[in-house]
C-alpha positions in Angstrom: 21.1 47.3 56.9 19.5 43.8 55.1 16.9 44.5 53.0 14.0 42.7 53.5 11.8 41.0 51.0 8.1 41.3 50.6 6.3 37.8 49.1 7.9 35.0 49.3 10.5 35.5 46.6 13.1 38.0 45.6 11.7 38.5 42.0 8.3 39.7 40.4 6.2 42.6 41.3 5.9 41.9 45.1 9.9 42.9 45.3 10.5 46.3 47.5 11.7 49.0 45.3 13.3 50.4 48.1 15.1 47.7 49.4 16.2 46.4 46.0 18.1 50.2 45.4 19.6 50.4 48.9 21.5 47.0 47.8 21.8 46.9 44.4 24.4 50.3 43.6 26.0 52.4 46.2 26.8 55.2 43.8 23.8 57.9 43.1 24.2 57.1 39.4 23.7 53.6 39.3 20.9 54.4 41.7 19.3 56.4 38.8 19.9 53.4 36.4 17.9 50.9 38.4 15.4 53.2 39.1 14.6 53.6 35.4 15.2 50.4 33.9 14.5 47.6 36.9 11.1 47.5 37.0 10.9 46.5 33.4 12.7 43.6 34.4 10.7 42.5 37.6 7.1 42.7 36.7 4.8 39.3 35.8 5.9 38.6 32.5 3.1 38.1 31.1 2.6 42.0 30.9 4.9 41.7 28.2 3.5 41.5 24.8 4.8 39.7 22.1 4.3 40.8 18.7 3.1 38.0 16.1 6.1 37.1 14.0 5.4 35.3 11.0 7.4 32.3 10.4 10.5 33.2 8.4 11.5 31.3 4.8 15.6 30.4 4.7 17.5 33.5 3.3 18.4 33.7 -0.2 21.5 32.4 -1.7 22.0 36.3 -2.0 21.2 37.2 1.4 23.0 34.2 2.5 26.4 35.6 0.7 25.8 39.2 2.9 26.0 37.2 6.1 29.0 35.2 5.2 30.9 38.3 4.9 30.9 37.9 9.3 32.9 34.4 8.6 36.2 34.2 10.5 38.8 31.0 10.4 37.8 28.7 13.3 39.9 30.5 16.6 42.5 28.1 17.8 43.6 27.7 21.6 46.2 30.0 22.8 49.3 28.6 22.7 49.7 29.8 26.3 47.1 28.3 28.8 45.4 31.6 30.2 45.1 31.6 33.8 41.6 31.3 34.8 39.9 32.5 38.3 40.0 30.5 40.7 38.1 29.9 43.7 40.2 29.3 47.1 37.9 27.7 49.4 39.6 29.5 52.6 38.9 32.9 50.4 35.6 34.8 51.9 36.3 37.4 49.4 35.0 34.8 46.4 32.1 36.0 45.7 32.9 40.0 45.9 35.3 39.6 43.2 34.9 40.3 39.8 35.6 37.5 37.1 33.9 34.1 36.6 34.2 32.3 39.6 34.6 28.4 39.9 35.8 27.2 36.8 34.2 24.2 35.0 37.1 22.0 34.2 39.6 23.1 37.1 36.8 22.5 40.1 38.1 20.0 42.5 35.3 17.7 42.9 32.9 15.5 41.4 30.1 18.4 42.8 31.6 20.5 40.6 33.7 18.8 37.6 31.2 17.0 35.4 33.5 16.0 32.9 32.9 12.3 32.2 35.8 9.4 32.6 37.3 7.8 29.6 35.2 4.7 28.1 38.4 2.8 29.3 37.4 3.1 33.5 37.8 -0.1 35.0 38.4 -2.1 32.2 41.1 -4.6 31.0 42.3 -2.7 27.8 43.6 0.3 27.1 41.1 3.5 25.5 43.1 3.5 22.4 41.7 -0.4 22.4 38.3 1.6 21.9 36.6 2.7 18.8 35.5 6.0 18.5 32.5 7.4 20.2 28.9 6.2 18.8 28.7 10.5 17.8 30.9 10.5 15.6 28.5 8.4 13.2 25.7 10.3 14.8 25.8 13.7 16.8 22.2 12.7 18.7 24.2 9.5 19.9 26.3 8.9 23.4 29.1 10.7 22.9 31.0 14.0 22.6 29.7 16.5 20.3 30.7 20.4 19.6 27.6 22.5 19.0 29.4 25.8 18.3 31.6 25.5 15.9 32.8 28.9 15.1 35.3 28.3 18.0 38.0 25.5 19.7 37.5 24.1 23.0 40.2 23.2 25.7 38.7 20.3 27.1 41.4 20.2 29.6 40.7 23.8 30.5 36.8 24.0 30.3 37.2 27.2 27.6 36.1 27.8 24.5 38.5 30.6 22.1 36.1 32.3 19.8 36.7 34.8 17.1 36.3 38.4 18.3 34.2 40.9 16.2 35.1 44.6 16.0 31.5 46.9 15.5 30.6 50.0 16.5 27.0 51.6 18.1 26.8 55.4 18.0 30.5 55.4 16.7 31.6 54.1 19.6 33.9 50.6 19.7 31.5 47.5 20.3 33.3 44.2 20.8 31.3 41.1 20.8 31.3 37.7 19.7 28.5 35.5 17.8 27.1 32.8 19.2 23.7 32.0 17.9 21.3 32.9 14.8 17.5 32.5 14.0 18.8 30.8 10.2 19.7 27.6 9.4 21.8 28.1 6.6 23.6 31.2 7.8 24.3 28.7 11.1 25.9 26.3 8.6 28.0 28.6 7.4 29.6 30.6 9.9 29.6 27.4 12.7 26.9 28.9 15.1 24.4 27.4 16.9 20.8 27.3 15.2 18.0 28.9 17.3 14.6 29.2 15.6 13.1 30.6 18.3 15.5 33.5 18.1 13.2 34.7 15.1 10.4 35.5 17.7 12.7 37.8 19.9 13.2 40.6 18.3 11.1 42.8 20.5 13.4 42.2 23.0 16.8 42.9 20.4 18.0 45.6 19.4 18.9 46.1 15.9 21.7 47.0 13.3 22.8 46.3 9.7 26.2 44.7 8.3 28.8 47.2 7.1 30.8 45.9 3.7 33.4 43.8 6.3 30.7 41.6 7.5 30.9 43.6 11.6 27.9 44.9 12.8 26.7 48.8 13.4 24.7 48.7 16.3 21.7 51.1 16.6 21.9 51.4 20.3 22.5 49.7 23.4 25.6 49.8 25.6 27.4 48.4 28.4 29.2 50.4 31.3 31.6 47.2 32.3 33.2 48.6 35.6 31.3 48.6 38.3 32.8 45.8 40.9 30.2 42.9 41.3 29.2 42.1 44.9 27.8 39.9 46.6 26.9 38.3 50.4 25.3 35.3 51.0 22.8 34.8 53.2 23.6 32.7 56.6 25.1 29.6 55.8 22.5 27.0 55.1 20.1 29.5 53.5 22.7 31.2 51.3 20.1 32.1 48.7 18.6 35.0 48.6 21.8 36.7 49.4 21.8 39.2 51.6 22.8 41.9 49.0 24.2 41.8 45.6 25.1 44.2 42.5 26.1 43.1 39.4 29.6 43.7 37.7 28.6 45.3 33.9 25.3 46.9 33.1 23.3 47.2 30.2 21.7 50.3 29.5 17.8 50.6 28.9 18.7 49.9 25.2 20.7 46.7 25.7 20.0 43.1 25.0 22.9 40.5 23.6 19.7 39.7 20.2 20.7 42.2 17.4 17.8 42.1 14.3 20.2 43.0 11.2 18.2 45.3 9.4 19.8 45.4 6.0 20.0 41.3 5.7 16.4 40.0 5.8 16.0 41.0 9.7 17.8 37.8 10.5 18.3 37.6 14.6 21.7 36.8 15.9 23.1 36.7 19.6 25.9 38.8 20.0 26.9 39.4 23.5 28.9 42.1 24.0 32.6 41.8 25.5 33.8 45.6 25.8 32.5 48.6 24.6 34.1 52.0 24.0 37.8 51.0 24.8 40.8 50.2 22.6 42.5 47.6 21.3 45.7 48.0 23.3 43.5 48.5 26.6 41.3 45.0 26.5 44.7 42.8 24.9 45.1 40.4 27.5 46.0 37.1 25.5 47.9 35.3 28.3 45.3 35.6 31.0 45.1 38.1 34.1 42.5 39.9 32.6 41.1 43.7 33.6 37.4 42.6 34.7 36.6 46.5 34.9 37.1 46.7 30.6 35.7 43.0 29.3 33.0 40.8 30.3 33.2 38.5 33.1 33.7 34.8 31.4 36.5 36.4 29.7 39.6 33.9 30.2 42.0 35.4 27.9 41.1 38.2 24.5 43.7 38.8 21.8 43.1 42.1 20.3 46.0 41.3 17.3 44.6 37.5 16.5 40.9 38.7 17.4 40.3 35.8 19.9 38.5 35.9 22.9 38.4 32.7 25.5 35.7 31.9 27.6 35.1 30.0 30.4 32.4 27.2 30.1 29.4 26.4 32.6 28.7 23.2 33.7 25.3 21.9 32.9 22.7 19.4 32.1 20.1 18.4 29.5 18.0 15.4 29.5 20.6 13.6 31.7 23.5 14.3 29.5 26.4 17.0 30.7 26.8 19.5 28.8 28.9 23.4 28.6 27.7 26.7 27.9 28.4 29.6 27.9 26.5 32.3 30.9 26.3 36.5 28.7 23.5 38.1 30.1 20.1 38.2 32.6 17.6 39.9 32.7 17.6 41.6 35.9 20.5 42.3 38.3 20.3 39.4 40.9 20.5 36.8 38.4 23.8 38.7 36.5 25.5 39.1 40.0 24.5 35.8 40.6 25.6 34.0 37.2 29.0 36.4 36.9 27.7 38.4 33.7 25.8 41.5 32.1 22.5 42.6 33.3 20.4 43.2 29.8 17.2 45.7 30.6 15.8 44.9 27.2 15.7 41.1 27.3 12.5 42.2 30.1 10.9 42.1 27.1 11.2 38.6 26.3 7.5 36.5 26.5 8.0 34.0 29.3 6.2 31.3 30.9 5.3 30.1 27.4 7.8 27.4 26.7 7.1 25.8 23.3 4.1 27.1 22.5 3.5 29.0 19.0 5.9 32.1 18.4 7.8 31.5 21.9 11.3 33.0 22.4 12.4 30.9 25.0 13.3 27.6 26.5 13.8 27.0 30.3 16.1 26.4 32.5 15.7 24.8 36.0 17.1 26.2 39.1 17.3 24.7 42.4 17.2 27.2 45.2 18.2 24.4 48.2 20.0 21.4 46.3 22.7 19.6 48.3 25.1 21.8 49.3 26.9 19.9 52.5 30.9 19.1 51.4 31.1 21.6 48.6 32.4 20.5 45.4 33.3 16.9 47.5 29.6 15.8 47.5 28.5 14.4 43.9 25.1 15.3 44.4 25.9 19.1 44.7 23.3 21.5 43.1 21.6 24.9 43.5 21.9 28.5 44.1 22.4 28.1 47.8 25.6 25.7 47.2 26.8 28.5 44.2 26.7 31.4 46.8 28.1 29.0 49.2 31.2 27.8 47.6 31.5 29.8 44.2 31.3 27.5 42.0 28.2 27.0 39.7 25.2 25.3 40.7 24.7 22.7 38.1 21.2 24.1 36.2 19.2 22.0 34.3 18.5 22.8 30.6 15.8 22.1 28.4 16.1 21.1 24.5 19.6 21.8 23.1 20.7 21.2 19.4 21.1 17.0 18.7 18.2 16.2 21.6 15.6 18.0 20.9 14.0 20.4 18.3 13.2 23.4 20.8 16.5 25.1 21.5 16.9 29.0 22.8 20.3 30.9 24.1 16.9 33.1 26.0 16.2 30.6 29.1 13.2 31.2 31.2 14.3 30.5 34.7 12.2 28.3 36.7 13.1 27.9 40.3 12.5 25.3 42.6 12.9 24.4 45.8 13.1 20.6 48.0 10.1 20.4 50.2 10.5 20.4 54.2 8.9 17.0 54.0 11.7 15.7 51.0 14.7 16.9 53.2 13.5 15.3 56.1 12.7 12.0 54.2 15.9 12.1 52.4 14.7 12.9 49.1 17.0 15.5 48.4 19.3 14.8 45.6 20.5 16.0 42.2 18.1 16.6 39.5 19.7 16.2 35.9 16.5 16.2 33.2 13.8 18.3 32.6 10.6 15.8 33.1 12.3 14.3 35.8 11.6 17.5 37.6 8.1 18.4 36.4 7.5 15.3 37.6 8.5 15.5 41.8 6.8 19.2 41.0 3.7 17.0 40.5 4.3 14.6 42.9 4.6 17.4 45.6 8.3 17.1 46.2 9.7 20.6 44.5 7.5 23.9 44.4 8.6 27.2 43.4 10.5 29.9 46.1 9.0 29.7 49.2 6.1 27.2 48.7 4.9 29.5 45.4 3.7 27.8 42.8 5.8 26.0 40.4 6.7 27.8 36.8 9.1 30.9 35.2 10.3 32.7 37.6 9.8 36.2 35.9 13.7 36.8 34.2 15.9 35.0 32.0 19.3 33.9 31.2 21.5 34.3 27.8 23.3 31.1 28.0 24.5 29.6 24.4 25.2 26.0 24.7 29.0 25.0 23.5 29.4 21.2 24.0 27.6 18.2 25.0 30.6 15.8 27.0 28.1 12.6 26.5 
């Protein structure tokens, strides 16, 4: 049976509670799960409260010392390229399978392989002929530029190998990597991306302290990872909302990637978790083929004896400029079955719909529900969620502010949707949208609105994606 949707949009508090269980879980006990935790997750955000956080001073050179104990050598690239999912385009099975999906760098395409040609396209000389990138002298300059630095990236692969952290939550075995933190200096030092808008999440993070190695004892929060994502579009054309869905690793009540450290001046890091309660020997897969049922989704490759983990990057863009991040956690299930990752009931909590605005968590992220789709990853102008359920490969989002363009950055992105007006379509408007004001303004000019004809703005979840690299 297809559920049907009440409103005009398959998120907020118009969504059919009954409908949403009969499609989410099969099994009685996740069943019980959603019925306790979902609803946090799909009412108006703004019935979320967030709690007035002060602005925070730098830590001291002290506190500064506790954090560094968490510093690991810079993970290199497996020696071995891992093998990666791929998407077979004559596979109708793509998007019931666990694992990531399309990959960035691997996608046949210009729809779905942003990765920019060499400065040397077209011209009489050679690149080595070239000098080196204007970045290099200056990161907010055309060029290539690594923002998290804690890790490498295979450029040729579209992964990034990060150091894996061994903690524990109610002496159980948490594995999870680092990716952002609410300090400047303690970004400095261990190579992660600064967020300052981190320090206004904690109501939606759990917390923990550092033991004496510099790993993290979780408080609570936990992730059952084997439950086999599913999900079936909708009729071709009008893939999104999918007809069903359930995501492939679930958070319980208690989880969110944001962890407050209580013991080192309640500084906020993201630390997405990659297994939980398994050991060593069970998750060590450092040549590829990975067991989706024990370890995130992005996972490409985890060493267990090196303590690496690679990921596979998501194609992006910010102000115009391609960029790759990396796709941890939603906050509701549609958007982790969707996005290949873990569905996080605390980060409901999150303030959204307040984008920049004193004390905001978040930044946004734009969506399009019915981009260009026709001729796959073949058509450049490829984009939105009805092309991603359509093909399997990502649909090319839209970020705000990211580290070197703009001040405002945020792993936490508030998901606005938008969809092409009738009249755009039939006018030939459609195309793909790659900056953030260039969208506000067609929303203005009438040629986007939110779902359905709703009005334009957050969509009511969001998305724990850390930005890795810009590629221009």
């Amino acid at each position: 049976m297809i559920p049907v949707f009440r409103g005009c949009f398959p998120f907020g508090s118009d969504l059919s509670v009954s409908a949403l269980r009969s499609r989410l879980f099969s099994s009685s006990k996740l069943l019980i799960l959603a019925s306790a935790t979902m609803m946090s997750g799909l009412v108006p955000s703004t019935a979320f409260a967030q709690k007035t956080v002060a602005a925070k001073p730098p830590v001291s050179p002290e506190m500064l010392a506790v954090h560094s104990k968490a510093q690991r050598p810079v993970a290199t690239t497996p020696a071995t390229t891992p093998a990666t999912t791929s998407v077979a385009a004559t596979s109708p099975g793509f998007n019931s399978e666990q694992g990531f999906g399309g990959t960035a760098r691997l996608s046949p395409g210009p729809g779905c392989n942003l990765f920019p040609a060499p400065a040397s396209t077209g011209a009489a000389v050679g690149l080595s002929y070239f000098g080196p990138p204007p970045s290099t002298v200056n990161p907010s300059l055309v060029g290539p530029v690594q923002l998290l630095n804690s890790g490498k990236v295979d450029a040729l692969n579209g992964t990034i190998t990060l150091p894996l952290y061994k903690g524990t939550v109610k002496g159980k075995t948490v594995w999870y990597i680092l990716t952002d933190v609410s300090d400047q200096g303690i970004a400095n030092e261990l190579g992660l991306n600064f967020s300052a808008k981190l320090g206004f999440a904690e109501n939606a993070a759990r917390t923990g302290t550092l033991d004496a190695n510099g790993n993290i004892v979780f408080d609570a929060g936990t992730v059952d990872f084997s439950p086999q994502r599913n999900i079936v579009p909708g009729p071709a054309g009008q893939e999104f909302p999918p007809k069903s869905f359930a995501p492939g690793e679930i958070g319980d009540k208690n989880y969110s990637p944001f962890v407050t450290i209580t013991n080192a001046g309640n500084v906020v890091y993201n630390a997405p978790m990659i297994a939980y309660n398994v050991d060593a020997s069970e998750i060590d897969f450092p040549n590829g083929n990975v067991d989706y049922s024990k370890v995130h989704d992005a996972v490409a490759a985890i060493d267990t004896v090196n303590m690496t983990v690679t990921l596979n990057l998501v194609n992006g863009f910010s102000f115009g400029r391609p960029v790759w991040y990396i796709s941890m956690d939603s906050s509701i299930p549609l958007a982790a079955a969707i996005e290949h990752n873990t569905y996080a009931p605390l980060m409901a909590s999150l303030l959204l719909g307040h984008d920049d605005s004193a004390f905001s968590p978040i930044e946004r992220i734009f969506i399009a529900t019915n981009g260009p789709e026709a001729g796959s990853c073949n058509n450049p102008l490829r984009q939105g969620l009805s092309a991603d359920l359509a093909d399997g490969f990502r649909p090319n989002n839209v970020l705000g502010g990211i580290p070197t363009i703009a001040l405002d950055y945020s792993p936490a992105w508030d998901a606005n949707l938008y969809e092409w007006t009738q009249d755009a379509i039939n006018n030939g408007y459609r195309g793909q949208l790659r900056e953030e004001f260039q969208i506000l303004t067609f929303v203005q000019d009438g040629l986007l609105t939110g779902p359905a004809g709703a009005p334009f703005g957050s969509s009511g979840f969001s998305i724990n994606c850390p930005i890795v690299q810009r590629l221009d």
